[in-house]
C-alpha positions in Angstrom: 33.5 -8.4 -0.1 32.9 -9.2 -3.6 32.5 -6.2 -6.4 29.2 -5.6 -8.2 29.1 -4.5 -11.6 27.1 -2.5 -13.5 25.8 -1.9 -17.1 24.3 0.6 -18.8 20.2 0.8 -19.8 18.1 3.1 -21.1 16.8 3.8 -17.3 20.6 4.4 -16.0 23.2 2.3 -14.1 21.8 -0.8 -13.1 23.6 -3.7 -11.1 24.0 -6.9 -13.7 21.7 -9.4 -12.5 18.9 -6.7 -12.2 17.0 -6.6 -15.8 13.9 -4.2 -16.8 10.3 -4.9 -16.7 7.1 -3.7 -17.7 4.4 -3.8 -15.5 2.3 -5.2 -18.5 4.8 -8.2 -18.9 4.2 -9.6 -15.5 0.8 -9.0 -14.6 -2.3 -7.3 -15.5 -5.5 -4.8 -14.1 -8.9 -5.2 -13.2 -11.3 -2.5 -12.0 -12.7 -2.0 -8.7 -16.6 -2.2 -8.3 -18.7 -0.9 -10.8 -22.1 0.3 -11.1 -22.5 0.9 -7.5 -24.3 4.2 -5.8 -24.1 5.3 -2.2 -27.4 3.3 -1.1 -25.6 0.0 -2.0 -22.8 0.8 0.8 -22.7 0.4 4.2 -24.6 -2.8 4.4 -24.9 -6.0 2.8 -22.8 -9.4 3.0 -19.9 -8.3 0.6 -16.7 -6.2 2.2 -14.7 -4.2 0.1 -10.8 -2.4 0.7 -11.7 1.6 0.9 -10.1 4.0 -0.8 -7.7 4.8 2.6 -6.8 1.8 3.2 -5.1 1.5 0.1 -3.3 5.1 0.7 -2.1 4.6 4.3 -1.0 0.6 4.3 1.8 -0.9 2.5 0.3 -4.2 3.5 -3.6 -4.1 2.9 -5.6 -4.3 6.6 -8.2 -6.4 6.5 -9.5 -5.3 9.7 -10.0 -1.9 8.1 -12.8 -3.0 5.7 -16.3 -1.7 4.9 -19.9 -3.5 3.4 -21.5 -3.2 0.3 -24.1 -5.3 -1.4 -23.3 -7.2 -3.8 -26.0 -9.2 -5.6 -26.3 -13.1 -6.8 -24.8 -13.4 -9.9 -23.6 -9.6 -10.1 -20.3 -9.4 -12.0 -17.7 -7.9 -9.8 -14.2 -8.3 -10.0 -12.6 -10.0 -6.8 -9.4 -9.0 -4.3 -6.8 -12.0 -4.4 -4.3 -13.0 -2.2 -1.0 -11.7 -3.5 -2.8 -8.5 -5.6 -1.2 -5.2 -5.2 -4.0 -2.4 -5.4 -3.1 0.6 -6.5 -4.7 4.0 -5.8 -6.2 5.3 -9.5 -7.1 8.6 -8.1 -6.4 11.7 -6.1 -6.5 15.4 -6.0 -3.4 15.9 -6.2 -0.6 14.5 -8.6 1.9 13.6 -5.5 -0.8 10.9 -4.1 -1.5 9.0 -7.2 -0.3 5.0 -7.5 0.6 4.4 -3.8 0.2 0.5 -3.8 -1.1 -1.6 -1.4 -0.3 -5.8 -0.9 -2.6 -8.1 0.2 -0.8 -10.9 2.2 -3.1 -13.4 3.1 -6.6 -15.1 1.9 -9.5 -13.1 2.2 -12.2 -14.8 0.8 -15.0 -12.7 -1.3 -13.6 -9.3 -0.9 -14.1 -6.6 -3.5 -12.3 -2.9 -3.7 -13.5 0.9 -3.8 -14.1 2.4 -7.5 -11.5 5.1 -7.3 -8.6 2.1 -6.9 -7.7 -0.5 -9.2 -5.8 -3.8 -9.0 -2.7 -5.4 -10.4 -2.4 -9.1 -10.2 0.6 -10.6 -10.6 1.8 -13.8 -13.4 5.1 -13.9 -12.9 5.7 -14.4 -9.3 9.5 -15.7 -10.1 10.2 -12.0 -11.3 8.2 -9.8 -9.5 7.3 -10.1 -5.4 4.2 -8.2 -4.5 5.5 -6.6 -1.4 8.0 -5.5 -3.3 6.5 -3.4 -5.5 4.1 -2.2 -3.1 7.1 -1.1 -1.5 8.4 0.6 -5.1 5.6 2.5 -5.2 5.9 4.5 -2.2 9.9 4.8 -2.5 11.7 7.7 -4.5 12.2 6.2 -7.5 8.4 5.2 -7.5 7.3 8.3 -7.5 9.9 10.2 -9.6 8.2 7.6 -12.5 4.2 7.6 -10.9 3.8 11.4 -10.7 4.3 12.2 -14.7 1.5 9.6 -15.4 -1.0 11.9 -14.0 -3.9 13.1 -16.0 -6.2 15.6 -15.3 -6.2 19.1 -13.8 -8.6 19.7 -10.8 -8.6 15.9 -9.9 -5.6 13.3 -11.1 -6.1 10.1 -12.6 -4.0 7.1 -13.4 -5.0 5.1 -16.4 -4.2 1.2 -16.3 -2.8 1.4 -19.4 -0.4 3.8 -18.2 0.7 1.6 -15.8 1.4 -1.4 -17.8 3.2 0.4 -19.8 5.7 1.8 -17.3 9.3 0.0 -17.3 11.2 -0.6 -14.2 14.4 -2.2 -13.2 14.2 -5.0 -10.6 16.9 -7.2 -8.7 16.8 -11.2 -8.9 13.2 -12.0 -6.9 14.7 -13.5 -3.8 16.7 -10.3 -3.2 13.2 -8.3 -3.6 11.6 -10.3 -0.7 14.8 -9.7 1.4 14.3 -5.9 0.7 10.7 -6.0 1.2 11.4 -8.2 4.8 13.8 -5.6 6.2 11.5 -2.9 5.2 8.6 -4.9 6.5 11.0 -5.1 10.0 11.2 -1.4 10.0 8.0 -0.3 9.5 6.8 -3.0 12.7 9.2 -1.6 14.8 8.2 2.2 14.1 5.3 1.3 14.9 6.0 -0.1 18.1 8.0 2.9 19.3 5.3 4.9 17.9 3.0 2.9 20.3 5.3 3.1 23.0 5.4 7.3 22.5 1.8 7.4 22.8 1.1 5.4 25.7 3.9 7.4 27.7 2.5 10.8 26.0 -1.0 9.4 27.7 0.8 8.6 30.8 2.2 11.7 31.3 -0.6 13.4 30.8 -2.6 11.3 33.2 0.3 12.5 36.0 0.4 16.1 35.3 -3.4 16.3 35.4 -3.4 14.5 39.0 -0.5 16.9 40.3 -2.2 20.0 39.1 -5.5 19.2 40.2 -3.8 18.3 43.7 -5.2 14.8 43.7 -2.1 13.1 44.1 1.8 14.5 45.1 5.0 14.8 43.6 6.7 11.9 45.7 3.5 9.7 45.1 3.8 10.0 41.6 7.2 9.2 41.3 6.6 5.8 43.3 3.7 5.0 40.9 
């Protein structure tokens, strides 16, 4: 087992072959739609990532997508393959920045006004999933929360963003942490699927036995 050293930075202990970053120096931010009023949702050929998508997915689900139209020649800026989006707003200082990856093409797809994106240049030193990842983690938040501005709703500036420094490991060993992460979230969420349908099942039983439609010794052969 080999030993790994350390040196000092101006963020703390870091492991050698891990080196500081500014956002800013590996990618940069575009807006989410702009100029758009309730009628223009809802319908229309264009899809767009809502606001809770971004909040609740680590990976971005592009089954969870809504409609908005989007007009011939209408300047809109357009959701990648390999963008992170992060979450610009919130009411509260605690929910702001929680980041979002988008793993796979999408075609034409667009993304809610209160969110913003970060699109990646230097894929050898940053991995999307990653950071998506970062965000949500401890150390993610401990430097998210403070760039908060506001007081009865919180907002995070791009600027703000691009500016914030972090430390990160050699790029292959981000996508090994992001994989085994990735692992763990797929398998809590099978168990979690597993817990529900037996929760359901259950359920289904006691109603049966206490409605007298079936007995005990049936519904232990079933």
């Amino acid at each position: 087992m080999t030993t790994r050293e350390y040196k000092a930075t101006e963020l703390g202990r870091i492991p050698e072959d891990w080196a500081i970053w500014t956002l800013g120096e590996l990618g940069a931010t575009y807006s989410g739609l702009s100029g758009k009023s309730g009628p223009a949702f809802g319908h229309g050929d264009g899809l767009y990532v809502p606001f809770t998508n971004v909040m609740r997915n680590v990976v971005t689900d592009l089954r969870q997508l809504e409609r908005v139209e989007v007009l011939p020649g209408e300047r809109q800026n357009v959701v990648v393959d390999g963008d992170v989006l992060f979450n610009g707003s919130s009411e509260t200082p605690e929910e702001l920045g929680y980041a979002s990856y988008v793993s796979r093409p999408c075609g034409a797809l667009y993304l809610n006004s209160f969110c913003f994106g970060y699109r990646i240049k230097r894929p050898d030193i940053i991995d999307g999933l990653f950071l998506a990842y970062w965000s949500r983690s401890i150390v993610g938040r401990q430097l998210l929360q403070p760039l908060a501005q506001g007081s009865t709703r919180y907002n995070l500036s791009k600027r703000s963003l691009l500016s914030t420094s972090i430390y990160l490991p050699p790029v292959d060993e981000q996508r090994e942490i992001a994989a085994v992460l990735s692992d763990g979230d797929a398998l809590a969420s099978e168990l979690k699927a597993r817990l529900e349908k037996t929760r359901l099942l259950n359920a289904g039983i006691g109603q049966q036995l206490i409605s007298g439609k079936t007995q005990l010794n049936e519904a232990a052969e079933g």
